[in-house]
C-alpha positions in Angstrom: 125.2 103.2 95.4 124.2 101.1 92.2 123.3 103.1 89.5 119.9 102.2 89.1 118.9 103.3 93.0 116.2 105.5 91.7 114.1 102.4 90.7 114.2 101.7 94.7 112.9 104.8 96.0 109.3 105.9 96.8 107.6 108.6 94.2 109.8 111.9 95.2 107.0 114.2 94.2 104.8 113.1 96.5 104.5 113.0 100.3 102.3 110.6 101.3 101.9 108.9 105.1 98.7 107.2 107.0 98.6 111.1 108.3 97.5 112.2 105.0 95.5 109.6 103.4 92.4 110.5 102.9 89.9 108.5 104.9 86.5 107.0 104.2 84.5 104.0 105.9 85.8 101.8 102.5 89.0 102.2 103.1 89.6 102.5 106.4 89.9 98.7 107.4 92.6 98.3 104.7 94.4 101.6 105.8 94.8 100.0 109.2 95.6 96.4 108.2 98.8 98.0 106.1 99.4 100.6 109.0 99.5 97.2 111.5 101.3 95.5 109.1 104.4 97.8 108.6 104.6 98.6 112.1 104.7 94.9 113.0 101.6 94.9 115.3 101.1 91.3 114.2 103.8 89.2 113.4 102.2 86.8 110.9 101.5 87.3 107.9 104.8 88.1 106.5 103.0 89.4 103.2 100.3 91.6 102.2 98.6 92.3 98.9 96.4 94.8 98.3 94.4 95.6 95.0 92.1 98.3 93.8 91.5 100.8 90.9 93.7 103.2 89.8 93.4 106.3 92.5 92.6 104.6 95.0 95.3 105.1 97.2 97.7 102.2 96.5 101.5 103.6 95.8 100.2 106.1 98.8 99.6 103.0 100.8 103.0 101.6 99.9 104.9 104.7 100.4 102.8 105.1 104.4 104.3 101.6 105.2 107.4 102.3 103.5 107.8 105.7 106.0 106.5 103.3 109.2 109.2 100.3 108.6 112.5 103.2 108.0 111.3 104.9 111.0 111.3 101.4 112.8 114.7 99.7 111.4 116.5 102.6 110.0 117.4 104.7 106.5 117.5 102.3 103.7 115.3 99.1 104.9 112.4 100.0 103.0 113.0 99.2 99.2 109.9 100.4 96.7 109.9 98.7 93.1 107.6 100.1 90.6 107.1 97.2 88.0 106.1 99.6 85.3 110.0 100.8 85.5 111.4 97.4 85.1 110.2 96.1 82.0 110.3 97.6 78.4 113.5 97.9 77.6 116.8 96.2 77.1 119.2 94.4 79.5 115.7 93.3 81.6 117.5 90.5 82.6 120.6 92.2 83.7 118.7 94.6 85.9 116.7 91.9 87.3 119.7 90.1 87.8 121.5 93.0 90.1 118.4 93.5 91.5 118.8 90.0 93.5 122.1 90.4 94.6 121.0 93.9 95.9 118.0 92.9 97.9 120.2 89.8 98.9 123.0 92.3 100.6 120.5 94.4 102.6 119.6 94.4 106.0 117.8 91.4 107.2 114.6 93.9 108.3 114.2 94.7 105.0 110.6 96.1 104.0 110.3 95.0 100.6 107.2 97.3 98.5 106.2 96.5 94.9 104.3 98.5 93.2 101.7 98.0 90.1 102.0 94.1 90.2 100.2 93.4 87.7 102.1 94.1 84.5 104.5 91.0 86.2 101.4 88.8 84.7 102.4 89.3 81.1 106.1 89.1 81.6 106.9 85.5 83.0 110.9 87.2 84.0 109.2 89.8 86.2 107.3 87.0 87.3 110.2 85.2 88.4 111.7 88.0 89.9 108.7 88.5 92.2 108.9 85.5 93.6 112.8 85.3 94.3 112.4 88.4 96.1 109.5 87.2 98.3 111.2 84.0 98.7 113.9 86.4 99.9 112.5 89.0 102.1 110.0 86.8 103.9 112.5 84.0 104.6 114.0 87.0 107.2 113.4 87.1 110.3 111.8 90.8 110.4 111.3 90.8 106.4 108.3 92.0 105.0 107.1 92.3 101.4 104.2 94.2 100.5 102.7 94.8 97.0 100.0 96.5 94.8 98.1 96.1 91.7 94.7 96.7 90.6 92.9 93.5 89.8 91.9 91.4 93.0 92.7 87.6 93.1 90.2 85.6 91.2 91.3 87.8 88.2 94.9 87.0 88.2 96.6 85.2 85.7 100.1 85.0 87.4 102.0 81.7 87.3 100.5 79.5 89.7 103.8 79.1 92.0 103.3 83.3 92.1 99.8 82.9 92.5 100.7 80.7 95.5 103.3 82.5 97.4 100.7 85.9 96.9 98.2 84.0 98.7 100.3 82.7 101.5 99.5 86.3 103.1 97.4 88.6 103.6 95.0 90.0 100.4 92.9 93.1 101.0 90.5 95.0 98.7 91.3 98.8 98.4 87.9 101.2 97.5 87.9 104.4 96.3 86.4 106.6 99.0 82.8 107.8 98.8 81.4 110.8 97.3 81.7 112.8 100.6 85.3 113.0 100.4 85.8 113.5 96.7 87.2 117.7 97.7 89.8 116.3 99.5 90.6 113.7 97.3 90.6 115.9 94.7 93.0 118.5 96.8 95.0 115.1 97.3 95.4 115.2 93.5 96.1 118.7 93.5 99.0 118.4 95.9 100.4 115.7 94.1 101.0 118.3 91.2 102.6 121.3 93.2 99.1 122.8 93.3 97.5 124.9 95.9 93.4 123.8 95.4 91.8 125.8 97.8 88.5 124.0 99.6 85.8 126.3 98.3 87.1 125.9 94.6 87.5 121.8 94.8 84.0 121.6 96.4 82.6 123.7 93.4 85.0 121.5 90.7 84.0 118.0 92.0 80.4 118.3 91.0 81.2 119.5 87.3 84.1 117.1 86.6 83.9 113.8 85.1 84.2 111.2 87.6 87.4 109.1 86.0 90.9 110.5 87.7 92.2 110.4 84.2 89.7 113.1 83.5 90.6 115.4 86.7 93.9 115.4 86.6 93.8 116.7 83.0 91.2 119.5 83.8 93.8 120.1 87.1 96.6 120.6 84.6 94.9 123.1 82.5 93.7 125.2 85.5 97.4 125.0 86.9 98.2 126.5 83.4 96.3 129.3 83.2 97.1 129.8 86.7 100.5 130.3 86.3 100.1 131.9 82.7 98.0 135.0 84.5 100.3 134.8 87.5 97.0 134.7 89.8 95.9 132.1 92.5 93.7 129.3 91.7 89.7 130.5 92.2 86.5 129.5 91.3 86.4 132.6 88.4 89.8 130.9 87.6 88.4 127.4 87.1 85.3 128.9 85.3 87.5 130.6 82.9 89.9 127.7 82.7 86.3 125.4 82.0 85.2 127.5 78.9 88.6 127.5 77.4 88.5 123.8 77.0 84.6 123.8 76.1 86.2 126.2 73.1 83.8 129.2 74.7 
C-alpha cells in the first residue's frame, strides 16, 4: 500500500451512513439524490456536486455514498480525498503526482469522493488535479466522482475548464436542518467526539448554546472534560456546572 493511503480513507472517527444522517424536509431531497447516485439508480449523471455550510452534513454525505459504492463493487473502490490534506506543504506536486497513477491503477468502478473542494480555488495544481481525476473516473464505465465544498456555483472562482467539467453533473444545495432537529444534531456532534449526549440534556443545551457549530463543539468539549475529570456521566447538573465554569461563576 502507498504510503500516503491514509489521505484516501473516509474520517475513522466517525461512522456515518444515510442510516444515521439526520433528516429534515431541507435536506432530504439531496440525501436521496446522493443515496441514488452511489447506488447507481440512475446511470447519468456521472458527477455530483454538492455545497453547503460547514455542518451541514457534507463529509457525512461523502462517507454514506462512499459505504453504498464498497458495498456494491467491493473493498477498496471508494477513494475519499480531503483537499485540506493535500496542500500546505512540500513535495505537493509529488503527491499529486502519485496520486494519478494511483487512481489510474484502480478498479474501473472506482467511486471517486473529494472532500472540501473549495480550497482547490486558490491552488491552480489542486485545481489541475481535480480535473485529471474526474477526467479519469468518469471516463469509466461504472466511475463515479462525487465532491463537496461549501460555496454553491455562482460563487466559484475555479478555472473555467474546472468550472466546466463540475457542471457537466449534477449540483445540489445542502441545508442545515431546521430547528426541530437541532438535539439530534447536536447528539450527532456528540458522537462524533466519543461522547454519550443523552436526549433530555441536548434538548436543554440546544436552546442556551450559540447557534454557530464552532461554538457547540467547543462548549461539547468542555462538558466532555469535566465529565471525565469527575468520572460522572454527562447530565443536565453536569452541563449547568460545566456552563458557569466557562461564564467564570
Amino acid at each position: 500500500m502507498i504510503d500516503f493511503q491514509m489521505k484516501l480513507d473516509f474520517p475513522q472517527d466517525r461512522n456515518d451512513s444515510f442510516q444515521n444522517f439526520i433528516l429534515g424536509p431541507s435536506n432530504q431531497t439531496c440525501a436521496e439524490l446522493c443515496r441514488r447516485f452511489a447506488s447507481l439508480q440512475d446511470k447519468d449523471p456521472k458527477s455530483l456536486v454538492i455545497h453547503g455550510p460547514p455542518f451541514s452534513g457534507k463529509t457525512h454525505l461523502l462517507a454514506a455514498m462512499g459505504k453504498v459504492a464498497g458495498w456494491r463493487v467491493g473493498a477498496g473502490a471508494a477513494v475519499y480525498i480531503d483537499c485540506a490534506t493535500l496542500t500546505g506543504g512540500r513535495g505537493e506536486s509529488d503527491i499529486f503526482g502519485r496520486l494519478k497513477e494511483y487512481v489510474s491503477a484502480l478498479d474501473q468502478s472506482l467511486f471517486l469522493t473529494v472532500d472540501r473542494l473549495e480550497i482547490a480555488q486558490k491552488n491552480e495544481e489542486l485545481a489541475s488535479l481535480v480535473f485529471h481525476l474526474y477526467n479519469e473516473v468518469t471516463a469509466r464505465a461504472d466511475g463515479r466522482f462525487a465532491a463537496a465544498l461549501s460555496v454553491g456555483p455562482s460563487d466559484w472562482s475555479f478555472p473555467e475548464w474546472l468550472s466546466t467539467r463540475l457542471l457537466w453533473g449534477s449540483v445540489a444545495e445542502l441545508r442545515p436542518v431546521g430547528d426541530d432537529t437541532r438535539p439530534q444534531v447536536l447528539m450527532k456532534m456528540a458522537a462524533d467526539m466519543r461522547m454519550t449526549l443523552p436526549a433530555e440534556a441536548a434538548l436543554w443545551l440546544v436552546t442556551r448554546l450559540p447557534r454557530d457549530p464552532s461554538s457547540q463543539m467547543q462548549a461539547l468539549a468542555r462538558i466532555d472534560r469535566l465529565s471525565l475529570t469527575k468520572g460522572k456521566k454527562i447530565s443536565i447538573p453536569l452541563i449547568k456546572e460545566a456552563v458557569r465554569q466557562a461564564d467564570g461563576g
